[in-house]
ZADRENBA-183924 format. One record per residue (C-alpha): x, y, z. Coordinates in steps of 0.2 Angstrom, whole numbers, padded with zeros to 4 digits, always signed. Layout:
<rs>
XYZ/...
</rs>
This chain:
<rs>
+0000+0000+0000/+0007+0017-0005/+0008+0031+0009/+0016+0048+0008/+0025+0051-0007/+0042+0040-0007/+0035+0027+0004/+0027+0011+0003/+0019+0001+0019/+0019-0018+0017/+0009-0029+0030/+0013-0047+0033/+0001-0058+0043/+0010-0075+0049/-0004-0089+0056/+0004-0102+0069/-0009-0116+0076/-0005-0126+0089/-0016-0140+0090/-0011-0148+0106/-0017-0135+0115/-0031-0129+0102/-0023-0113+0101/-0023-0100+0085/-0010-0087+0088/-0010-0075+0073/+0004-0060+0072/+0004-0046+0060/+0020-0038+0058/+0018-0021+0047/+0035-0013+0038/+0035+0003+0033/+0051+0006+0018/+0056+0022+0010/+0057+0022-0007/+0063+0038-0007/+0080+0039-0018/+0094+0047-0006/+0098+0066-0006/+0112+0069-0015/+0127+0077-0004/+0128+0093-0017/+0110+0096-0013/+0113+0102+0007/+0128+0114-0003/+0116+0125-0011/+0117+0142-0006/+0109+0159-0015/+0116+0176-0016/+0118+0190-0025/+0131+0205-0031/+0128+0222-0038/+0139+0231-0048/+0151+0244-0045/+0169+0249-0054/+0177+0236-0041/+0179+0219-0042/+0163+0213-0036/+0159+0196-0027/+0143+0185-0023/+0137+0187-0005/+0126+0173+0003/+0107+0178+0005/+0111+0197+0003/+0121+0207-0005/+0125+0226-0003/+0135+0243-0011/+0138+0259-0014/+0152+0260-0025/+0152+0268-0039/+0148+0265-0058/+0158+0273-0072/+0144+0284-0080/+0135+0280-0091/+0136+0264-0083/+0118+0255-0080/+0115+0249-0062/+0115+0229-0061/+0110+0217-0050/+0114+0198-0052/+0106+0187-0043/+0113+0165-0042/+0108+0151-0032/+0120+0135-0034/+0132+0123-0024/+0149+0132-0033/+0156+0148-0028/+0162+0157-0044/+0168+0174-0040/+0155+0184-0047/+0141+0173-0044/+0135+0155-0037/+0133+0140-0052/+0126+0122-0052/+0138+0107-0053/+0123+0097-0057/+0110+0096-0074/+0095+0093-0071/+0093+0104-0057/+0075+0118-0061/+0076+0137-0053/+0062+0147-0056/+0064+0165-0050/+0050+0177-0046/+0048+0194-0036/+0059+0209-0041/+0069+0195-0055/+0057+0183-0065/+0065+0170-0075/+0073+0151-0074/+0090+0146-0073/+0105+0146-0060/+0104+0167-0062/+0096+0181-0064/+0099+0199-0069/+0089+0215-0065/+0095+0229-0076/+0095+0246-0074/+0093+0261-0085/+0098+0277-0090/+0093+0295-0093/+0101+0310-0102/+0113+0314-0088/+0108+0301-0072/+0109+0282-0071/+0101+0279-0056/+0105+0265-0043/+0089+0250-0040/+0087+0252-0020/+0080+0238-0012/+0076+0221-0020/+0068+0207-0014/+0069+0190-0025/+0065+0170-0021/+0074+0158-0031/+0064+0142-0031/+0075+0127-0033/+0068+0110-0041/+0078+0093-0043/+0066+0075-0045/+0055+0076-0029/+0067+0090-0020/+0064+0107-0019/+0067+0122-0008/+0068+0140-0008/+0079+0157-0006/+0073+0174+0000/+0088+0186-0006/+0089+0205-0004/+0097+0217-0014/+0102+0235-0010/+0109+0244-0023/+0117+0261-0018/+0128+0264-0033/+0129+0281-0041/+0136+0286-0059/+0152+0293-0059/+0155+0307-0071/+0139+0313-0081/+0135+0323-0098/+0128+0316-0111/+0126+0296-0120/+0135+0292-0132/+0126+0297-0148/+0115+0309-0139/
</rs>
């Protein structure tokens, strides 16, 4: 008999009769066995982050991520968001395939990253303040989520005008 998902119940009823003493004695042993296929060990590794850009080298931080460095003008703010078991510098990757994220709140999108670009004006590319994103992780019958925050305080260096403007 199936029970919760990724276990199966089995009941095994054994009859002894004693007949000397005009006895039944009936036992009912019930196993319960997960079916379940093991968490892999890269799974409890995943970890979410972000960076945002600045002029600097920039690196993922776990769970949130912060600056207020500055951009070279006319420099776009940007925000990267990354979930994964694999530290790259700039952003967190998956060593396995298969794996499903599904990103939603101030990033929409799938895969192991998302992006939120800025823009800019004729003399101001201004910085994204706070974000809030949740990175939904998917692999066979596992899943978890991330909450990760954002907060952008990076300002454009220099000014005047686009190029081509």
């Amino acid at each position: 008999m199936d029970d919760a998902e990724g276990y199966h119940t089995r009941h095994f009823i054994t009859q002894y009769a004693t007949t000397a003493a005009g006895l039944l004695r009936t036992t009912v042993l019930v196993v319960t066995i997960n079916t379940s296929p093991p968490i892999p060990p890269w799974w409890a590794s995943l970890k979410a982050g972000c960076m945002v850009d600045t002029n600097a080298i920039d690196s993922v931080s776990k769970d949130t991520c912060s600056s207020q460095g500055p951009r070279a003008f006319p420099s776009p703010a940007w925000v990267k968001f990354s979930v994964g078991d694999i530290v790259d510098l700039e952003n967190y990757t998956l060593s396995q395939s298969g794996v499903s994220v599904i990103w939603s709140g101030d990033c929409s999108g799938t895969g192991n990253s998302c992006i939120v670009i800025g823009s800019c004006t004729f003399t101001n590319c201004p910085a994204h303040g706070v974000l809030h994103v949740t990175a939904t992780v998917k692999y066979g019958s596992l899943e978890t989520q991330f909450n990760i925050v954002a907060i952008d305080g990076t300002y454009s260096q220099g000014g005047g005008a686009l190029p081509n403007d």
